[in-house]
C-alpha angles and dihedrals in degrees: 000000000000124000107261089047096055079044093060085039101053086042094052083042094058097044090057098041091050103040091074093061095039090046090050103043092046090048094049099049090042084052088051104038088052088048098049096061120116123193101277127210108184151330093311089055105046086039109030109034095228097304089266105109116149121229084251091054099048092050098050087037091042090044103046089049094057100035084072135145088306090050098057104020106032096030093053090045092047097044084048088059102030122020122227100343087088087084086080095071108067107329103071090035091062099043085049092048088055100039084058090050097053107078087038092054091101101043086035091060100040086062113126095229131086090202145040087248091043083067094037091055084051096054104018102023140225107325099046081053089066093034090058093042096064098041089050096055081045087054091042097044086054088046097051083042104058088051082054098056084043083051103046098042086047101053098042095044083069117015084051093242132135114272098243085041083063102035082057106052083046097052091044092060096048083044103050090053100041086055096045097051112358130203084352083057098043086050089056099044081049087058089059097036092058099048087055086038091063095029097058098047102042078043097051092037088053089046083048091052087065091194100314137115107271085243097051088051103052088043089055097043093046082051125210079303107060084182098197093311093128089034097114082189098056108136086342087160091078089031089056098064095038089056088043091058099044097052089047103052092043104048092062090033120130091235102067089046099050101060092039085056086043094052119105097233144006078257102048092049090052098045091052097049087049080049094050089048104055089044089055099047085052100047097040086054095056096052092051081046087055099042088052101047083050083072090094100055090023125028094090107046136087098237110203089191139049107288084232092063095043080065096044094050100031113030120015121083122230105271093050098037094047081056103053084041090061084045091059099045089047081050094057105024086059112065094029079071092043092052089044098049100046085049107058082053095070094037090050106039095020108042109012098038089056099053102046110017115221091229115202102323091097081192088074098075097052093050072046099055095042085060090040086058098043081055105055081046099069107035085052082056099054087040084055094038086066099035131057109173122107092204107030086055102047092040085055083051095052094040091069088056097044103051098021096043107024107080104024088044108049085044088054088052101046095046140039092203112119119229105164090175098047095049087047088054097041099045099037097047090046096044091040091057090048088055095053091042086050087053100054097040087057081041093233086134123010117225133156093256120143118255122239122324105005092070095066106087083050092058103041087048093061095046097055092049097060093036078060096043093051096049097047092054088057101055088046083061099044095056095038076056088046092052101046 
């Protein structure tokens, strides 16, 4: 058989063999998301699921949404190439960002707002309310966007389809049951999504194991030259800032909000982020474990595909690979929900809202928030549609959180004292350089502007100057009013 013909085999042989998986996964969690779906009233309901969220439920909803496409794809790459220092890129980030919430989750939840810009236009006003609306739907559409081009490499690379066909059907199932049921919805399908999530990688590290003591494999598998792979601080230049950018643009992040505001009790959100942050650091272990016991097949090739998708291909059976397949699918699909939905919460109650009230029929915002989410949908889509890497998209995601929010939004948490001009300066120059950042890294200008996420310092600098500025103006004319 010549070559071009054992390629369309193998590739004939693949698309039968995972569409029943994927057939199977994407039926299951629409089947869950529809069934799931309560009769809804308003905002509190679609994004909130009725406030009434167990501890259980926040750390499996809270989990799955940050274990997403960087967790399972980048990080085991990275741990491949480069040992344990692929903590750095989303794992430790993520145990760090709850860690930070935790002791906030009560005051976080008591708060009288239902949003991020409800609190701005308390402390900041109106203006910064809009300001930080629309900078908010622009950080949820990248995020969505960066599960979608996760999502639609990821299905075609093994069902044979074109990458925008699978990044629609995929899209399609996390979109039918957000809309039906909202965040009650995405917390069900989370359920499911953690259960294959730890399932698939304790599954795939025992299989790696091959028999021996943990110790003895990953000895084997480092080799008598380790060569930096248990160095933590390996290129941590580049790792830092990563890490930086992350914890800055999660700890003020909508998401976590969200679900503390969503839990039933104080109690209930704390134990739920403990909770979060021993599962990720499980389950972020045991993908730099894998990554590491791979050296052996993989260390030196030139892999033009995930890790995660060579083993799944090449060396695990069906039973195991159509596991790790369904892993893969729960990581992405899970926080593509979780963006989605969080998004259209600032498109619906932020933007929309704003523009046109709802008046007294209450129906109206949930008929509100169903178009909100189709939008965010599809802006995420076009976003992917440009853009196909996993980590260039979700570290331009981060990046408007971290330089636009950072500064002027820790600083409207932490204090009830109004400064209207220094959370315009600090939210506008922040979110201004991301923009442009934004611009030159799609190449739609060229500047001289560094890339992500080296570009971060320089933002946030920014940010926290004119937060500064404007703060210090103030108090000049408060004492000049004082005076007189």
């Amino acid at each position: 058989m010549d070559f071009p013909a054992a390629l369309c085999y193998k590739e004939r042989t693949m698309k039968s063999h995972f569409l029943v998986p994927a057939g199977l996964y994407f039926g299951l969690v629409l089947l869950v998301g529809i069934v799931a779906r309560r009769r809804m009233k308003g905002f509190d309901d679609f994004f909130l699921a009725f406030r009434k969220l167990p501890g259980t439920l926040v750390a499996l909803s809270l989990t799955a949404s940050w274990f997403g496409a960087t967790s399972i794809l980048v990080t085991t790459d990275e741990a491949l190439r480069r040992g344990v220092s692929a903590a750095w890129l989303v794992g430790l980030p993520a145990v760090a960002t709850v860690l930070i919430l935790f002791p906030l989750a009560g005051f976080l939840r008591r708060l009288p707002i239902l949003s991020l810009p409800d609190l701005a236009e308390l402390r900041y006003g109106r203006a910064v309310r809009h300001l930080t609306a629309g900078l908010l739907v622009w950080y949820m559409a990248l995020l969505a966007a960066s599960q979608m081009v996760a999502l639609g490499r990821f299905l075609g690379s093994f069902l044979g389809w074109t990458y925008l066909g699978s990044l629609a059907l995929g899209t399609a199932v996390v979109l039918a049951y957000s809309l039906a049921g909202g965040l009650r919805s995405v917390v069900a399908t989370d359920i499911l999504q953690c259960a294959l999530l730890a399932a698939g990688l304790t599954a795939l590290a025992i299989f790696l194991f091959g028999g021996q003591s943990p110790l003895a494999a990953v000895r084997a598998a480092l080799g008598p030259h380790p060569s930096g792979r248990l160095n933590p601080f390996l290129g941590f230049g580049e790792n830092g800032l990563i890490f930086l950018s992350f914890v800055l643009a999660w700890t003020i992040s909508p998401i976590a909000l969200q679900r503390i505001q969503a839990a039933r009790t104080d109690q209930a959100a704390r134990r739920g982020l403990a909770a979060t942050a021993a599962a990720l650091l499980v389950l972020y272990a045991l993908v730099i474990l894998i990554g590491i016991l791979c050296i052996p097949f993989y260390g030196d090739r030139s892999l033009s595909a995930p890790l995660v998708s060579a083993l799944i291909s090449e060396r695990l059976g069906v039973v195991l690979g159509g596991l790790l397949f369904a892993a893969v699918l729960a990581a992405v699909t899970s926080t593509l929900d979780t963006a989605l939905n969080a998004g259209a919460l600032a498109l619906s109650r932020d933007v929309l809202a704003q523009i046109r009230p709802a008046g007294r029929k209450i129906e109206n915002e949930v008929v509100r928030a169903r178009l909100a989410t189709a939008v965010i949908t599809v802006a995420a889509f076009a976003v992917a549609s440009r853009f196909q890497s996993i980590l260039k998209t979700i570290g331009l995601a981060s990046e408007i959180m971290a330089e636009a929010f950072f500064v002027p939004g820790l600083a409207m948490i932490l204090s009830s004292r109004r400064r209207p001009l220094a959370g315009l300066l600090g939210f506008g120059l922040g979110g201004a350089f991301a923009v442009v950042s934004f611009l030159s890294a799609s190449r739609l200008i060229s500047l001289p502007v560094p890339v992500w996420p080296r570009s971060v310092p320089y933002g946030l600098a920014l940010s926290a100057a004119g937060f500064a500025a404007g703060a210090l103006i103030e108090r000049i004319k408060r004492g000049r009013i004082n005076a007189g």
